[in-house]
C-alpha positions as CSV (number, residue, x, y, z in Angstrom):
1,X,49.7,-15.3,-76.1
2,X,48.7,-18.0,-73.3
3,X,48.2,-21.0,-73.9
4,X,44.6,-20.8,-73.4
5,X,44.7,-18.2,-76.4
6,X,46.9,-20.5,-78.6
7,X,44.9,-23.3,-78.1
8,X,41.6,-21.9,-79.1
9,X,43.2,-21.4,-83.0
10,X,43.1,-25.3,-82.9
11,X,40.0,-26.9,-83.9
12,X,38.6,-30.5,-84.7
13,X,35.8,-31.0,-87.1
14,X,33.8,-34.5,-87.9
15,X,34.5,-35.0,-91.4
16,X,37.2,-32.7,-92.2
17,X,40.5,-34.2,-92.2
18,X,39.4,-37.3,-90.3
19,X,38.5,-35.4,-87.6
20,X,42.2,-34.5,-86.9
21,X,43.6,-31.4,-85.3
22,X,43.4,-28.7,-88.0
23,X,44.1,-24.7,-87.2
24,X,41.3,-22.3,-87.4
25,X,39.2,-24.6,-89.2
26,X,41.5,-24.5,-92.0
27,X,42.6,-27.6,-93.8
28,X,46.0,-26.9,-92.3
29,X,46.9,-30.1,-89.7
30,X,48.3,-29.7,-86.5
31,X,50.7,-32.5,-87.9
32,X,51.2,-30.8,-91.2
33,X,53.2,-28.2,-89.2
34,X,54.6,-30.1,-86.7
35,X,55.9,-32.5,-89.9
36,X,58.0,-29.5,-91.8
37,X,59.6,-28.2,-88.3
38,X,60.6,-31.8,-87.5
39,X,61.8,-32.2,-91.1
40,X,64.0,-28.8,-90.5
41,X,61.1,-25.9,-91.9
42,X,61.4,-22.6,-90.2
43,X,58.6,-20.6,-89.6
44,X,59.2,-18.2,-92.5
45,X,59.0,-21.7,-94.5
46,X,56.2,-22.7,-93.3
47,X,53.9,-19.5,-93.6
48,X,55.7,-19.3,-97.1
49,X,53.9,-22.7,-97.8
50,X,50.7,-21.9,-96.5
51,X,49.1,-18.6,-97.0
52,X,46.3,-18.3,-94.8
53,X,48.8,-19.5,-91.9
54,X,49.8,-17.0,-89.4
55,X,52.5,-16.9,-87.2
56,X,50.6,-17.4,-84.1
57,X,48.8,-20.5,-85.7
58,X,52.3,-22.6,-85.5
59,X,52.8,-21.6,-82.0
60,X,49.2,-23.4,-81.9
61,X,50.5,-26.5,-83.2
62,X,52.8,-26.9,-80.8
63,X,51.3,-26.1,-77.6
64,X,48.2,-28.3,-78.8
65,X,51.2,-30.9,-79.5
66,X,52.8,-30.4,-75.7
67,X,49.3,-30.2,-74.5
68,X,48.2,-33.7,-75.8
69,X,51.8,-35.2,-75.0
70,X,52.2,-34.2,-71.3
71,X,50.5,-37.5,-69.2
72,X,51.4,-39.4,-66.4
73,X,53.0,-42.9,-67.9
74,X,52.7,-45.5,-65.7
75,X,54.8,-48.4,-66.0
76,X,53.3,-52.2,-64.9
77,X,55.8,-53.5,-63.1
């Protein structure tokens, strides 16, 4: 899938959540998933928590998390 693809599963609702990040519209948070890989979760765990999940909906998270991280910085000097 491309990330074009990938990041079209992600999807940010007024009032649901807080208006944060959620996958396919589901109350599952982009930072929900990206929260059990950084605390060790594999994949397997993670669709094992969350039944409406798929497999394609982590690789979602975290090209929505690259996506939102990758910015110039520019340091005052």
């Amino acid at each position: 899938m491309t990330d074009k693809t990938l990041l079209s599963r992600i999807t940010i609702t007024p009032g649901v959540l807080g208006g944060r990040p959620c996958v396919r519209g589901l109350r599952i948070s982009v930072v929900d998933i990206l929260d059990m890989l950084a605390d060790g979760a594999s994949r397997v765990d993670i669709l094992e928590s969350y039944e409406d999940l798929e497999d394609a909906d982590i690789s979602a998270a975290l090209a929505y998390a690259s996506q939102a991280l990758n910015h110039p910085v520019i340091a005052a000097e």
